[in-house]
VEXDREN-2710 file (C-alpha; in Angstrom, 1 decimal):
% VEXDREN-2710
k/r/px/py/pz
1/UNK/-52.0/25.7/-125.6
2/UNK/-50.9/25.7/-121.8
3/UNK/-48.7/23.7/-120.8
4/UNK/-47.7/22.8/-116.8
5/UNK/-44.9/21.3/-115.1
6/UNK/-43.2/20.4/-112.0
7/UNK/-40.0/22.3/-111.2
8/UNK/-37.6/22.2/-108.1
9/UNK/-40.2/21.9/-104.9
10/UNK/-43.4/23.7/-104.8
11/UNK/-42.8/25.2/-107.5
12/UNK/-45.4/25.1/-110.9
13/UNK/-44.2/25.8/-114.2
14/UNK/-47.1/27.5/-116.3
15/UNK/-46.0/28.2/-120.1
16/UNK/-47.7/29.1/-123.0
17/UNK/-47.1/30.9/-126.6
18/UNK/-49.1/33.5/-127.2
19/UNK/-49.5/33.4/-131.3
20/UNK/-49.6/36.7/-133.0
21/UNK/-52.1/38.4/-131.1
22/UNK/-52.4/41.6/-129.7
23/UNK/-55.3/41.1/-126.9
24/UNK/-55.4/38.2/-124.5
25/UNK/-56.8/37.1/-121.2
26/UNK/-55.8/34.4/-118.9
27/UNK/-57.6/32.9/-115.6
28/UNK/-56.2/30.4/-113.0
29/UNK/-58.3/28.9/-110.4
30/UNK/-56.3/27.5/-107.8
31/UNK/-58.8/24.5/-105.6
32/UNK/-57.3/24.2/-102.2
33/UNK/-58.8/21.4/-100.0
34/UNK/-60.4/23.0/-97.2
35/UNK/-58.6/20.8/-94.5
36/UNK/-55.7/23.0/-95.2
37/UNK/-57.2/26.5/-93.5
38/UNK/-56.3/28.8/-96.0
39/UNK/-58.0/31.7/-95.8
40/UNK/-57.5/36.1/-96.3
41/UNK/-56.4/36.2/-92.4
42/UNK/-53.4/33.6/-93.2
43/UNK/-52.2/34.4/-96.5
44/UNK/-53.3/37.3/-97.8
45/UNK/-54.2/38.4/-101.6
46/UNK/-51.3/41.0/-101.8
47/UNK/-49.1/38.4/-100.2
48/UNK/-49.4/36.0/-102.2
49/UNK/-49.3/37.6/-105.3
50/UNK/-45.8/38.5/-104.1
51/UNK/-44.7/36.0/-102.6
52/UNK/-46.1/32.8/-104.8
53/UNK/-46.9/34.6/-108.2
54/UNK/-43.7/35.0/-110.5
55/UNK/-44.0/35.8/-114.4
56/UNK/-41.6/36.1/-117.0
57/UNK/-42.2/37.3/-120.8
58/UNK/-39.6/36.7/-123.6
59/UNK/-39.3/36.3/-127.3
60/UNK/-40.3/33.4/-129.3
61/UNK/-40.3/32.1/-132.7
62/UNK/-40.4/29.0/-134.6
63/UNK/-37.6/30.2/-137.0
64/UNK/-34.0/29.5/-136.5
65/UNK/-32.0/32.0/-136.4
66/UNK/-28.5/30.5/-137.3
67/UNK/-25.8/33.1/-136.0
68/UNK/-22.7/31.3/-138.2
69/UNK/-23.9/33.8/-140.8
70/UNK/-24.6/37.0/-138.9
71/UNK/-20.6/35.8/-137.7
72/UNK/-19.8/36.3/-141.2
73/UNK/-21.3/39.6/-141.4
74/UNK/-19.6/40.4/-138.3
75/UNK/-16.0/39.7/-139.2
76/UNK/-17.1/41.7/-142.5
77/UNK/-18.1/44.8/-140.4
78/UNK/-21.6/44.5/-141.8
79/UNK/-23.3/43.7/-137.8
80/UNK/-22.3/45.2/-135.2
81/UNK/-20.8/43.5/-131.8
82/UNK/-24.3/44.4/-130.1
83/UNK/-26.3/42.4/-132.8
84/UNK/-24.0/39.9/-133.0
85/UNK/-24.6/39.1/-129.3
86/UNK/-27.9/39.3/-129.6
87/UNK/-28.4/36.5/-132.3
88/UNK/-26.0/34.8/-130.8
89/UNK/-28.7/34.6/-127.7
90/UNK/-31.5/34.0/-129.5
91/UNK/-30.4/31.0/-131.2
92/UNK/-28.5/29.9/-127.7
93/UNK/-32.4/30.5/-125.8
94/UNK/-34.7/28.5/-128.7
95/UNK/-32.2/25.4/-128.3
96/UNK/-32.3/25.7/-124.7
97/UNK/-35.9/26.2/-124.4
98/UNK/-36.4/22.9/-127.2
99/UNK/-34.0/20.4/-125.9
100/UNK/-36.1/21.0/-122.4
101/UNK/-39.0/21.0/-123.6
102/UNK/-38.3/17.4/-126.0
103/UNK/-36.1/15.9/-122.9
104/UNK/-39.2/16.6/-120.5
105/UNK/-41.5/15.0/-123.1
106/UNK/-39.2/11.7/-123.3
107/UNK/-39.6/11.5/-119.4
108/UNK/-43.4/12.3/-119.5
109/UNK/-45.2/9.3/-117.8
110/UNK/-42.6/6.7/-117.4
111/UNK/-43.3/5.2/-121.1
112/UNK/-41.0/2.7/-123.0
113/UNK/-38.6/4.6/-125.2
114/UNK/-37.3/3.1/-128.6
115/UNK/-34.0/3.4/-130.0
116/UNK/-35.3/5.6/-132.5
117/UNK/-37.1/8.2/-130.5
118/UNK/-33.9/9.1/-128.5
119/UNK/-31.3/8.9/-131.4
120/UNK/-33.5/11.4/-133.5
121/UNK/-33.3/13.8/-130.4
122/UNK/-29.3/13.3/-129.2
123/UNK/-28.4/13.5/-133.6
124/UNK/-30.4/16.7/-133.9
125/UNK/-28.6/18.2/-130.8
126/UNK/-25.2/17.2/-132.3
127/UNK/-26.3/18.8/-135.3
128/UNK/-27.2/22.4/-133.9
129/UNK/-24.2/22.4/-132.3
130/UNK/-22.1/21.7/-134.7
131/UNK/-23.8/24.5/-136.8
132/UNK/-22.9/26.9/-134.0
133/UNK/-19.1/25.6/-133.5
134/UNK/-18.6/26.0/-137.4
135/UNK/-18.1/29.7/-137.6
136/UNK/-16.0/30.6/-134.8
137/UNK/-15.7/34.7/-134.6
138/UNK/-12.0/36.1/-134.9
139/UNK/-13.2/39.2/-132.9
140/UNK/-12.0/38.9/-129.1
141/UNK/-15.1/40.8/-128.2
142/UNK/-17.2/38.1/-129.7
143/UNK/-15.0/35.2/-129.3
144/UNK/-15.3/35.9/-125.3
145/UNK/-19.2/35.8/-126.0
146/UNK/-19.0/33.1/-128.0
147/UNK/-17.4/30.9/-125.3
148/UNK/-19.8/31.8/-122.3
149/UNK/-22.6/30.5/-125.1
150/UNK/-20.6/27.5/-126.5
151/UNK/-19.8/26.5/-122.5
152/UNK/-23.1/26.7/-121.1
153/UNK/-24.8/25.0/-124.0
154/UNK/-22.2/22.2/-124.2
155/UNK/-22.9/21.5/-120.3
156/UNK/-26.6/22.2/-120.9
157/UNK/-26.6/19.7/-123.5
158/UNK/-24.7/16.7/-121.4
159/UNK/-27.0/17.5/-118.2
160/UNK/-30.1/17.0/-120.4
161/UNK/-28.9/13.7/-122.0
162/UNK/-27.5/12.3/-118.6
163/UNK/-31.1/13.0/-117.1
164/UNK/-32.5/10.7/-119.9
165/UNK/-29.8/8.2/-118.8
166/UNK/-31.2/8.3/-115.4
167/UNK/-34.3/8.1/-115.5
168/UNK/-35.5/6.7/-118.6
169/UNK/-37.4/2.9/-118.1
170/UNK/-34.8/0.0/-118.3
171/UNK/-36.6/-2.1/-121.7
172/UNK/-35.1/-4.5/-124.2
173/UNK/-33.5/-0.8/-125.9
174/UNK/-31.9/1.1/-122.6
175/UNK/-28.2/-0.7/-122.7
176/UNK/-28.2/0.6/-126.7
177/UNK/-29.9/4.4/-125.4
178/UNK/-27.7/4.9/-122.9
179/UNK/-24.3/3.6/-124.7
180/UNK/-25.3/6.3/-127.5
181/UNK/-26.2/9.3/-124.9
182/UNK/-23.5/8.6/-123.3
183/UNK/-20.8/8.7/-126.0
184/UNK/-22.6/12.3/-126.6
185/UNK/-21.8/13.5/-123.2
186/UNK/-18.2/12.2/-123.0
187/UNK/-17.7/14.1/-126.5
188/UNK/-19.4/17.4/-125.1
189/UNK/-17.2/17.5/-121.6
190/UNK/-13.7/16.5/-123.8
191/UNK/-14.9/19.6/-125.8
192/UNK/-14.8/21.9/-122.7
193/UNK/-11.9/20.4/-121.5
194/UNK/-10.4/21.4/-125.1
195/UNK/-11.1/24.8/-125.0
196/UNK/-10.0/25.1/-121.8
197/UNK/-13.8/26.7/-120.7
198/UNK/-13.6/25.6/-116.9
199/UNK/-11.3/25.9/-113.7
200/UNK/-10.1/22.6/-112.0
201/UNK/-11.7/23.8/-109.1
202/UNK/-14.9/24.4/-110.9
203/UNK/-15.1/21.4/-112.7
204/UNK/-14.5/19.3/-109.4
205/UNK/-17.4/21.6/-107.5
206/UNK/-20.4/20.3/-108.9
207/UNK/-22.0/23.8/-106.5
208/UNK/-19.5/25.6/-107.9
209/UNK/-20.0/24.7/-111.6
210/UNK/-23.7/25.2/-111.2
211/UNK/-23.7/28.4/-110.4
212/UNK/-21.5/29.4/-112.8
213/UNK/-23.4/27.5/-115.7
214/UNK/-27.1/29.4/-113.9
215/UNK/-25.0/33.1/-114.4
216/UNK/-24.5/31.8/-117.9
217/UNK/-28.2/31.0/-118.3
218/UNK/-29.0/34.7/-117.2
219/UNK/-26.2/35.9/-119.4
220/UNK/-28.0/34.1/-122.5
221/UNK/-31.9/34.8/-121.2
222/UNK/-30.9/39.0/-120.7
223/UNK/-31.4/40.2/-124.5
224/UNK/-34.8/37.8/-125.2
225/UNK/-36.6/38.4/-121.9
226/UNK/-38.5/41.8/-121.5
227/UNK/-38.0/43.8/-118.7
228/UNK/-41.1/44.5/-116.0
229/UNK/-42.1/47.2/-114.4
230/UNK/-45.0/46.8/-111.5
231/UNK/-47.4/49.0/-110.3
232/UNK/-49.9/48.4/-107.8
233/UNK/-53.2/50.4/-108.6
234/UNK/-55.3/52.4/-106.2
235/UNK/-53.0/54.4/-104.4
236/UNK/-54.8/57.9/-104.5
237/UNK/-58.1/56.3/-104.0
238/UNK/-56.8/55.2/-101.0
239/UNK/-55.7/58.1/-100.2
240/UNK/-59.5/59.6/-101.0
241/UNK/-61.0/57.2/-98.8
242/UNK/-58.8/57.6/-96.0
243/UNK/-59.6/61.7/-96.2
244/UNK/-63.4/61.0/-96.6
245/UNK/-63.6/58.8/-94.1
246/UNK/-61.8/60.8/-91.4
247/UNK/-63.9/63.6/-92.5
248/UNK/-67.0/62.2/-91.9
249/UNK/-66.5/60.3/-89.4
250/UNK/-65.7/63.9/-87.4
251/UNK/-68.6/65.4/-88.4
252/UNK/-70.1/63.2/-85.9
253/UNK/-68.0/63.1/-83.6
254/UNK/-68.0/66.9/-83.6
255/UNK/-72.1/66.8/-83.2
256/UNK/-71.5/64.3/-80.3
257/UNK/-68.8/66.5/-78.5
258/UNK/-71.3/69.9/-78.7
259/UNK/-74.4/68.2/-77.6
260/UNK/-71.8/66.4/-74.4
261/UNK/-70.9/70.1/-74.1
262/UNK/-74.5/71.0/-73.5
263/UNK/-75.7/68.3/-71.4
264/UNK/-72.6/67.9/-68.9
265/UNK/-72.1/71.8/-69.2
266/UNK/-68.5/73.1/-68.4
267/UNK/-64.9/70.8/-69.0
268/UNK/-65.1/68.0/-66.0
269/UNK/-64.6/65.0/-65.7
270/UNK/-67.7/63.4/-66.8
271/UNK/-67.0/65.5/-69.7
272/UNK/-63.5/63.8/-69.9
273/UNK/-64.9/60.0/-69.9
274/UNK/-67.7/61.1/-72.7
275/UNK/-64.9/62.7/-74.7
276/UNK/-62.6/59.6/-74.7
277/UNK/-65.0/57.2/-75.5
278/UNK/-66.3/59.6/-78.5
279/UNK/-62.3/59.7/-79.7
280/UNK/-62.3/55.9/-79.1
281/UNK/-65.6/55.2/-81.3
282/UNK/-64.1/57.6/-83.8
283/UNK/-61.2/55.5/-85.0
284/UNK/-62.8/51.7/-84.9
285/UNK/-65.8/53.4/-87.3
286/UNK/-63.3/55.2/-89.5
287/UNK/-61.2/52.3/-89.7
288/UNK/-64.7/50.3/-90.3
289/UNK/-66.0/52.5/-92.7
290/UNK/-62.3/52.9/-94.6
291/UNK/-62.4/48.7/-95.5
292/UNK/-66.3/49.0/-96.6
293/UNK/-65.8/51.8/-98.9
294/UNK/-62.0/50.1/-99.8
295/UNK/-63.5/47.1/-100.8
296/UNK/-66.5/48.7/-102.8
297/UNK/-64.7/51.1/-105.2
298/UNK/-62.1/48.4/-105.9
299/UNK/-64.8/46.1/-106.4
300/UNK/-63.8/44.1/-109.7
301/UNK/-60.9/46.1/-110.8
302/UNK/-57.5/45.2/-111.8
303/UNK/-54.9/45.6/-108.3
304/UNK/-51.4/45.8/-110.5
305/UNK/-50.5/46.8/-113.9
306/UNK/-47.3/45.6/-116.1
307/UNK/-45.5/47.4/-118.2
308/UNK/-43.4/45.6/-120.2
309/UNK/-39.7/47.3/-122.2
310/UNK/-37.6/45.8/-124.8
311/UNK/-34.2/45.1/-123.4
312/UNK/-32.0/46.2/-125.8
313/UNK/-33.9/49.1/-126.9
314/UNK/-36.2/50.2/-124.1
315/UNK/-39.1/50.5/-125.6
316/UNK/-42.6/50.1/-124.4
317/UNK/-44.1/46.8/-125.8
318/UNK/-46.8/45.7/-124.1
319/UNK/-49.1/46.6/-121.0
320/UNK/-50.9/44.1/-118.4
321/UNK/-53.8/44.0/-115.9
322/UNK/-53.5/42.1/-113.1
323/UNK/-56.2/40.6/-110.5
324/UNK/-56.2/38.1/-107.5
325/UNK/-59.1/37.0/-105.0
326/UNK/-60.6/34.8/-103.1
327/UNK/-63.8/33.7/-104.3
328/UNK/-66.7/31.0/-102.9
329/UNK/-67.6/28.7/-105.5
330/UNK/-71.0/30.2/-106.7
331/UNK/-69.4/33.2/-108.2
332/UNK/-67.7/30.8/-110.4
333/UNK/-68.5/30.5/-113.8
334/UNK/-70.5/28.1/-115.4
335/UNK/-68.2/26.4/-117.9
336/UNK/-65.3/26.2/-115.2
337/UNK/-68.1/24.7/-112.6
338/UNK/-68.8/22.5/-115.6
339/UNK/-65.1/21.0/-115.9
340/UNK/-64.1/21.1/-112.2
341/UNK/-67.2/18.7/-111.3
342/UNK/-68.2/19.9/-108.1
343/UNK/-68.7/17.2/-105.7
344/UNK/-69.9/17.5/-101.8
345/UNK/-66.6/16.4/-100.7
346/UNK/-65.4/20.2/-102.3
347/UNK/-67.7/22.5/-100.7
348/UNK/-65.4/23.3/-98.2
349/UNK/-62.5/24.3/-100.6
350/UNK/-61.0/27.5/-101.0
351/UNK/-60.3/29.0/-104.3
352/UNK/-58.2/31.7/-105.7
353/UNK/-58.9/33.4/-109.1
354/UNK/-55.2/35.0/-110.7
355/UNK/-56.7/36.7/-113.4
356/UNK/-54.6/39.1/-116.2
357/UNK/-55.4/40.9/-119.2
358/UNK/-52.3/41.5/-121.8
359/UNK/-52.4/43.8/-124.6
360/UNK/-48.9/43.4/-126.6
361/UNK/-47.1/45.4/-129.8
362/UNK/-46.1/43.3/-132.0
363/UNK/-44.5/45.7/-134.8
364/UNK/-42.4/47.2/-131.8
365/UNK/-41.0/43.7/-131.5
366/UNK/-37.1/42.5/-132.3
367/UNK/-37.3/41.9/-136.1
368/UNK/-38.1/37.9/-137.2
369/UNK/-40.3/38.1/-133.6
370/UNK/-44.1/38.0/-133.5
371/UNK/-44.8/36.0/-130.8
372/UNK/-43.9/35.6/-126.8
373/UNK/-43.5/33.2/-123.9
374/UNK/-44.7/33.6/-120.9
375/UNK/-43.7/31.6/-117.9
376/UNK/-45.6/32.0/-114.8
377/UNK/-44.2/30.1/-111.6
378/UNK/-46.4/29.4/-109.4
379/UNK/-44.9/28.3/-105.7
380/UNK/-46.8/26.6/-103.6
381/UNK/-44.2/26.6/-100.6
382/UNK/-46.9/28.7/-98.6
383/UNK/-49.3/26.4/-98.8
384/UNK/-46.9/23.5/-97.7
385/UNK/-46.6/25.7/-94.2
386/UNK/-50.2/24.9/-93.8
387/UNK/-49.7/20.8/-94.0
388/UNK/-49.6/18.7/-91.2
389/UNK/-46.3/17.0/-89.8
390/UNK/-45.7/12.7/-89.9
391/UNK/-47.3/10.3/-91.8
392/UNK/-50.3/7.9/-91.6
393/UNK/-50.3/4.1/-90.9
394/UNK/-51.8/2.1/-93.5
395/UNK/-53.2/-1.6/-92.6
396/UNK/-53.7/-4.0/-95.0
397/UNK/-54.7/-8.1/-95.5
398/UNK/-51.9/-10.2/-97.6
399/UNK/-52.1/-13.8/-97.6
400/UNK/-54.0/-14.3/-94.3
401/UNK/-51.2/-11.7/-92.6
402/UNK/-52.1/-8.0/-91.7
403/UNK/-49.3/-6.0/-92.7
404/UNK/-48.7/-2.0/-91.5
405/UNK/-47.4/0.2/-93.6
406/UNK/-46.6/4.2/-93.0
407/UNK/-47.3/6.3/-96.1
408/UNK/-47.0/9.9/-96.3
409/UNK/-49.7/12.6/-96.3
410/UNK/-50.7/14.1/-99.4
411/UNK/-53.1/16.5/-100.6
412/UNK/-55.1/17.2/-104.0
413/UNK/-55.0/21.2/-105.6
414/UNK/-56.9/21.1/-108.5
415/UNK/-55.8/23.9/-111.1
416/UNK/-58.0/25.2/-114.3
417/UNK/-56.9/27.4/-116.6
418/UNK/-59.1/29.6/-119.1
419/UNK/-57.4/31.4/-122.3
420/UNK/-59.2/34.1/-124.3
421/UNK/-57.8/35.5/-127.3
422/UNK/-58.7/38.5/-129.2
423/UNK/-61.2/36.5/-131.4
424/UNK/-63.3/35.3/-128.3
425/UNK/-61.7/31.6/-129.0
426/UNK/-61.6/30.4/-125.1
427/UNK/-59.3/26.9/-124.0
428/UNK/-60.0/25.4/-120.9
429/UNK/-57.6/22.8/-119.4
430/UNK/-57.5/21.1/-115.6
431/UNK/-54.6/19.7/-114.1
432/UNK/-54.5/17.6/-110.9
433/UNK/-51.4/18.8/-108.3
434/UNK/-50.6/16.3/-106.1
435/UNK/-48.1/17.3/-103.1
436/UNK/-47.3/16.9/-99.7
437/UNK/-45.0/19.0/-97.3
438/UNK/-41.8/18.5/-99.2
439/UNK/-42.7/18.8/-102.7
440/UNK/-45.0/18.4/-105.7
441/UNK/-45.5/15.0/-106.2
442/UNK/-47.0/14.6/-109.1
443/UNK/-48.9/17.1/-112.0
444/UNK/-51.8/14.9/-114.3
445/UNK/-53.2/16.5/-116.8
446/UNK/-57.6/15.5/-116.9
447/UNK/-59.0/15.5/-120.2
END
């Protein structure tokens, strides 16, 4: 199951566990409203791929993995300092990864929140915390580590619950939510204070403590995430084409410049014009004839391949295919015509297809993992370049009074996604992305 949400600006948050599979396939179509212009010329495939198209694969499991007892082994000798950190990040990542994913939940849709519902999630945070603080390693190596991880997830912890406080609806329960979260977060920043985590200065620069708390982040994300290696595809045919098409392209040219020879006789300067303009038709048909055999052998093949390594080990564990284009809405499929509902108002739309194939190892995994998350961020700060400036003026009749209101512009993207795993099963889901030039507005999920 896919999952999508708003992050910091333009930018789409596209997750989704892939279960103990080797093979899978995923498409996104991306419906831009036409009135925006995008098109090859402005934003090209390759550029946007680069520029907008951001992945990220780690390791993910539904078991805890409590490090108090690989601690114990530790301070036994029986784990070394290398696994040591790394269970200490896995278990740091999976509560990280939950409490967001719950806290998100709580906010989703603006929905009256009970008493119950938010004490279950602030007393099972306490809890996992508490499990972490109760073995604390004797080692200096692994105390130091221990300390990055107990900091950030301590400040992690208070930032989520203060969110909640924030924004959370104000019903007959809020005074009672917020008096508990709040107790939770004073307990969590004494405890930093206590162990003396933070600098003065830091803890008065909210910038400053940030950043140091996102280092932290990569600190606990470096063991779990797999590292990438990109390659984009076609390079020596490109080199083919270019040689076959200067080739032949000066075959004729060299049949034009003997039968000139013949006809205007020795080297003057009617010879001289015909020979430029032969040189000049040479390179607009090679360069012609380069793009129409370009786009004919790399017709439906995959542009950039993934290789994906363990971190700690190195190891090759998966392999991906990657494609991008622009496509008109009758090469679409069927079933995705079918749930995006084509209507005459979206016949001027432009679509992009992000298409990848992934084909993982899961017995070359870290031991306990079968499964992985990828995270594909999708920013849509290049197509804010292409929105109009202002707002529009908005006139309406209240109590015999016309009143004039300015609302902001905003424009619909319409995303579908299509999953197909190894057994043929295939998911389809559609999202409605609302945004204007500053941000995402909005992300509704269409049944």
């Amino acid at each position: 199951m896919i999952t999508v949400e708003k992050k910091d600006g333009h930018k789409i948050k596209i997750s989704h566990v892939i279960q103990e599979t080797t093979n899978r396939q995923l498409d996104l179509y991306v419906f831009v409203p036409g009135e925006l212009g995008l098109n090859p010329n402005i934003i090209s495939e390759d550029e946007f791929y680069h520029n907008a198209i951001l992945g990220k694969r780690t390791y993910y499991s539904d078991v805890i993995h409590l490090p108090l007892v690989h601690s114990r082994l530790a301070s036994r000798g029986g784990l070394s300092t290398e696994q040591y950190r790394l269970s200490l990040s896995l278990y740091a990542y999976q509560y990280s990864l939950a409490l967001e994913k719950t806290t998100h939940q709580l906010h989703e849709g603006n929905e009256e929140r009970t008493i119950e519902e938010v004490d279950e999630v602030a007393q099972l945070a306490v809890r996992i915390l508490k499990r972490l603080r109760r073995n604390v390693p004797t080692d200096k190596k692994l105390l130091k580590y221990y300390q990055n991880i107990d900091n950030y997830l301590s400040w992690y912890t208070e930032q989520r619950l203060l969110s909640l406080v924030a924004h959370l609806p104000r019903n007959a329960d809020y005074p009672e939510i917020k008096s508990l979260l709040l107790e939770i977060c004073e307990k969590e920043s004494q405890h930093r204070l206590d162990n003396d985590y933070n600098s003065t200065k830091a803890i008065q620069d909210p910038t400053r403590m940030s950043n140091k708390m996102r280092l932290l982040r990569r600190l606990i994300e470096y063991p779990v995430t797999m590292k990438e290696k990109t390659t984009a595809l076609g390079k020596n045919t490109k080199k083919f084409i270019a040689g076959f098409a200067a080739g032949f392209v000066m075959i004729f040219v060299s049949i034009l410049m003997i039968k000139a020879r013949g006809v205007l006789g020795d080297i003057t300067a009617s010879f001289l014009l015909v020979l430029s303009f032969i040189y000049a038709a040479r390179e607009v048909f090679k360069d012609d004839l380069k793009s129409m055999m370009w786009r004919w052998m790399r017709k439906g093949k995959p542009k950039w391949r993934k290789q994906f390594f363990d971190a700690n080990s190195s190891k090759l564990i998966g392999r991906q295919l990657e494609w991008l284009e622009y496509i008109s809405y009758r090469k679409i499929d069927g079933e995705i015509k079918k749930v995006r509902k084509h209507k005459v108002s979206q016949r001027e739309e432009t679509i992009l297809h992000y298409k990848s194939t992934t084909r993982m190892s899961p017995t070359k995994f870290l031991t306990g993992y079968e499964q992985t998350l990828e995270s594909l961020t999708l920013d849509l700060r290049v197509l804010s370049k292409l929105m109009g400036k202002g707002s529009q003026r908005f006139y309406q009749l209240k109590d015999g009074q016309v009143s004039k209101e300015s609302v902001e512009k905003r424009h619909l993207i319409n995303l579908i996604t299509r999953e197909t795993d190894e057994d043929k099963t295939v998911r389809i889901q559609r999202w409605k992305v609302i945004i204007n030039r500053s941000k995402i507005v909005d992300i509704e999920p269409i049944a």
